[in-house]
Each structure stands twice: as structure tokens, then as C-alpha cells.
N, C-alpha and C positions, 0 to 999 in steps of 0.2 A: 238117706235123708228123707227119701219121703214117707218112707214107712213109717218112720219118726214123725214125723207132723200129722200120718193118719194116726198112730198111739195118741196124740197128744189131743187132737179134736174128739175121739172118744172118751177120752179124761174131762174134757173138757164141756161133753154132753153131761158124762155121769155128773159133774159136779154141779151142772144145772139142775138137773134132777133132783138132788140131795137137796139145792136151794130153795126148792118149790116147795117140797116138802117136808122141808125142818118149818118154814115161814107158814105155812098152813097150819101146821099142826101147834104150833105154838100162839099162833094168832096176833104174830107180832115181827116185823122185821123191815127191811129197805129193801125189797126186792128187786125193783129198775135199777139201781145203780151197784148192787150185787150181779146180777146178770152182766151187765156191760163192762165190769171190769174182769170177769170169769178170767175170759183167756189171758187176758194181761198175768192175770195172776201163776196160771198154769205154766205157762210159759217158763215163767222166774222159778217153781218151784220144783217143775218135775222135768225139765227141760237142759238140766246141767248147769244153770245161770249162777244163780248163790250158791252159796259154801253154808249149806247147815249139817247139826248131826241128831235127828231125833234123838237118839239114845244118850244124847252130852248138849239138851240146847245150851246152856251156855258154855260152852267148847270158847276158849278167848279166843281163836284162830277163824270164828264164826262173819261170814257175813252180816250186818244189820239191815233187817227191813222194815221201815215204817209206813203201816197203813194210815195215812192223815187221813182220809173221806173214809174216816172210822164208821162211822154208821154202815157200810159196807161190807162189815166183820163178817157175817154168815157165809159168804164167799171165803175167805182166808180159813175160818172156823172149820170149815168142809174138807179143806184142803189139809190142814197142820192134823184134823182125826185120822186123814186116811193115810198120811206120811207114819202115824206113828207117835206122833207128840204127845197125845192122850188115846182113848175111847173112843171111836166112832160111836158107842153108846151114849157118851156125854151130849149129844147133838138134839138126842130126847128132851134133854134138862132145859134146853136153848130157851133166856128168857122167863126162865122158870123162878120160882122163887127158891134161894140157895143155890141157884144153879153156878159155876165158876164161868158159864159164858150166858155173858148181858148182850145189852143191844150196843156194846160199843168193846173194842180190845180194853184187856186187861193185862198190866204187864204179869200178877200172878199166874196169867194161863199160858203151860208151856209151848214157846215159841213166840211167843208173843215180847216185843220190845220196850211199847211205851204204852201207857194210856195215851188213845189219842180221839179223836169224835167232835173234841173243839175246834172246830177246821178250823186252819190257818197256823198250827202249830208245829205240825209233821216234816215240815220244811229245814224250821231252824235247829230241830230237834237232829234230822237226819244231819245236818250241817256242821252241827258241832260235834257228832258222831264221828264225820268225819277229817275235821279238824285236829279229833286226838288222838285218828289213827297215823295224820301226818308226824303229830309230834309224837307218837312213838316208835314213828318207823313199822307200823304194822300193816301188812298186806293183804286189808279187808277193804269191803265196799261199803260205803253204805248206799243203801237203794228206798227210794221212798214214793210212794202212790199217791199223786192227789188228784182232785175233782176239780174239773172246771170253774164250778161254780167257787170253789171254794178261793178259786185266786180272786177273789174281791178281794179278801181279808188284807190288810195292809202288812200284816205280819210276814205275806208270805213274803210280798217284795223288799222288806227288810232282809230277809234271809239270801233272799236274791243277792241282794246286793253285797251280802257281808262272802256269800260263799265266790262270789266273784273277783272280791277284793284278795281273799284268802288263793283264790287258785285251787281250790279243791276240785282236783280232775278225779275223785275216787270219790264222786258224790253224782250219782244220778237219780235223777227226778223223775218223774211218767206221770203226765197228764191224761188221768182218763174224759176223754174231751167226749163227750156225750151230748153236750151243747142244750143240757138243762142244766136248773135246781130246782129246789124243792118245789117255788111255785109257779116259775114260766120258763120260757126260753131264754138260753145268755142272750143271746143278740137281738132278743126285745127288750128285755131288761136292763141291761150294763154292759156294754158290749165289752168284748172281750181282743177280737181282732184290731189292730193287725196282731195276732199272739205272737206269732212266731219272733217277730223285730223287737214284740218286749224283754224276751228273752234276749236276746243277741244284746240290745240295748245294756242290758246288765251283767255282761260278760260270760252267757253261756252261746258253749255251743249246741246247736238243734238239730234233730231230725224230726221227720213228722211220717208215721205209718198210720195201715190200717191197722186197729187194735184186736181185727179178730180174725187177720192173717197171721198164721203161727210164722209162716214164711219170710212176711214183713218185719215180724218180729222179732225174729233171731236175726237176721241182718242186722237192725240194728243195737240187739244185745253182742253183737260177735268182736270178740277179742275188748272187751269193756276194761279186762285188766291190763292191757299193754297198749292203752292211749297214749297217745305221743301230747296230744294238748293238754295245756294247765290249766283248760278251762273245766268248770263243769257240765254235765250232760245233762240237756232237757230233752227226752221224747214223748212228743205229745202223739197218742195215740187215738184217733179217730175212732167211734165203737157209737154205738145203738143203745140207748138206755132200753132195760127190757128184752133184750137182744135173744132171741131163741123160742120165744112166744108171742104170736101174731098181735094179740090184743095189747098186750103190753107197750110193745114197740113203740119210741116217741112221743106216749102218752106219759101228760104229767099225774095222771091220777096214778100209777103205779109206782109214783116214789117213794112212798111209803102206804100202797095198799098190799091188803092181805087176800088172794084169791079163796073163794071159796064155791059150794054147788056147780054149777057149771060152769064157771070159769075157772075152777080149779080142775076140771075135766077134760074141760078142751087144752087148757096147758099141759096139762099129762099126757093128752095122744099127739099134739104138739110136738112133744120133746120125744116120746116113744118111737115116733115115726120118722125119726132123721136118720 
């Protein structure tokens, strides 16, 4: 196991790396909340969690994953080239004009599920995903990512509430709780706490990790298919907007800045040097 989790924190570098440098060179991307959801992301996809098949994405027998803090694609995008979905040379195009990867998923890009990036949408989407895997008796998950910030949206506690009603225990959630957006902190802005009770209030049940403990995090991905509860799962995952580059870290200027000259230099010996 632990060799495993040292594989996955190297996966987990490189795909930081790849992040810095598709967002540089394109001169366009989210890169604090790309960072802080990395590992979340690694985790799910190279860590045995979902049921994908690069070579068959839509395989009916396929897990569904919805990134809702869409603007966070270049993370995912990094991840779906090096599995095999497409090109790792498509990552050049990134933002590009013509290119099939923008600044937000696309369901035409393989592996990719929905358009998503209108936060507050990824919730109901994953919900009803898994709604008609109940009524077809099918033995997928659906798994969906969102942002802290993004649970202002009212939509998402709509969703809350309908997948609680429903009993959708093949419906988990992950909050990447980074504790910004775009332009301050949640809990200067709209507080967000008590989080955890809002969920319970709406009939999920909760865990709460670190989000860049691989360790914490398979804990709480472990045995996800042979839940005894009919509730759904919320893990909200504690994590570092920025996370991996000193300057970034916590800083709201990095939510959507593009490093460049030397602080695109010092991120790169940054990240070289772990």
C-alpha cells in the first residue's frame, strides 16, 4: 500500500507540472483551483476508484464522473491525455483556437461526461445519473467534484435535496474545500460552515479528509460499491488552492492568474525539487 501511494504522489507531481505548463504556455487557465484539486482527482482515476475504459469511453458498464468547478478542466485534461483518451499532444492546442479543449469540459472530448463550468449544475446532473442507474439496476457510480464556492448556487442544495429524497447511495459528491473563490475567502464572504450539518441536514452522509492525503483518501473512497447506507456520500476534502507552489498557495490572485518570467521559474524549481 504504500508504494502505492508513493506511485500516486509522483503522478500527482507530474500532473502538477503538466498544469504549470500547458497554463503558461497557453496563457490562459484556472490554475489555483486546478492545483488543489490534483490529488483529489488522481486518486479517482489512477488509483482503481472508477470503472473507466480509455479504449471504449463509453463502455455502458462505465462509471460517470462530473467535474462541476469546470473551470478546473486542465487538471482532468492532464489526466484523461495521459490515461490514453486522446493525445498528450492535444494539451499544446489547450485554449487554442479550434482546439477540442477550452477553458471549460466538453462532453465532445473523450472521457469527458457533460458540459459543465456553470457551477451549481454538476450536482443535479450527477444525480440524475444516478437515479437511472437505480432504475435500471445498473452497477455504476456516479462520482462528481465540486468547489466550495460553488455551493452558494442554490441549485446545488436542490440537488441535495432531491438525491436525498431519492436514496441515492451510488451518488458521491467531493467537495474540494479550498475555502476560496474567485474573489475572497468563503468564510469572509458567505460562510459556508457549519458544512458538514448542511449536508447531514439533507440526508447525506459525510466524511471529511485531507484532500492531499492519498491515505485519507482511499479510506474514504474504500468499498464505495458495497455501501450498506441509502444515503448519499458527501466527502468534503480539505486541500490548498495553489497547492505545490509556495507563491500561489492561499493567494487569491492565482485563481485565475497565468504565471510567467520568474514566477513561472520559481514554480518550476518548486515543483522540480519535491
Amino acid at each position: 500500500m504504500q508504494e502505492k501511494l508513493r506511485e500516486l504522489e509522483k503522478k500527482a507531481l507530474w500532473v502538477r507540472k503538466q498544469i504549470l505548463e500547458t497554463v503558461a504556455s497557453a496563457k490562459n487557465g484556472h490554475i489555483g483551483g486546478a492545483l488543489s484539486c490534483t490529488d483529489i482527482l488522481v486518486a479517482l482515476y489512477y488509483g482503481g476508484v472508477l470503472r473507466f475504459d480509455p479504449k471504449n469511453p463509453n463502455c455502458n458498464s462505465r462509471d460517470r464522473f462530473i467535474l462541476s468547478k469546470g473551470h478546473s478542466c486542465i487538471a482532468l485534461f492532464v489526466i484523461l491525455a495521459d490515461l490514453g483518451f486522446f493525445s498528450l499532444s492535444e494539451l499544446g492546442s489547450y485554449c487554442q483556437n479550434g482546439s477540442m479543449l477550452g477553458g471549460h469540459p466538453d462532453s465532445n472530448i473523450p472521457g469527458i461526461e457533460a458540459d459543465t463550468g456553470s457551477l451549481g449544475h454538476g450536482l443535479g446532473i450527477a444525480s440524475g445519473l444516478a437515479l437511472s442507474f437505480k432504475m435500471d439496476e445498473k452497477d455504476c457510480m456516479s462520482v462528481v467534484l465540486l468547489g466550495d464556492g460553488e455551493c452558494y448556487e442554490g441549485s446545488v442544495w436542490e440537488a441535495a435535496m432531491f438525491a436525498g429524497h431519492h436514496m441515492l447511495n451510488n451518488l458521491i459528491a467531493i467537495v474540494d474545500r479550498n475555502c476560496q473563490c474567485v474573489t475572497d475567502f468563503t468564510e469572509d464572504c458567505n460562510r459556508l460552515e457549519p458544512f458538514e450539518d448542511k449536508w447531514r441536514a439533507f440526508g447525506w452522509d459525510t466524511i471529511k479528509v485531507d484532500g492531499h492525503s492519498f491515505e485519507e483518501l482511499f479510506a474514504a473512497f474504500e468499498n464505495l460499491r458495497q455501501r450498506k447506507s441509502y444515503k448519499p456520500l458527501i466527502i468534503i476534502a480539505n486541500t490548498v488552492k495553489g497547492k505545490g507552489v509556495s507563491f500561489m498557495e492561499k493567494k487569491l490572485q492565482w485563481h485565475h492568474g497565468v504565471p510567467s518570467g520568474e514566477d513561472l521559474e520559481i514554480a518550476r524549481r518548486e515543483l522540480s525539487s519535491k
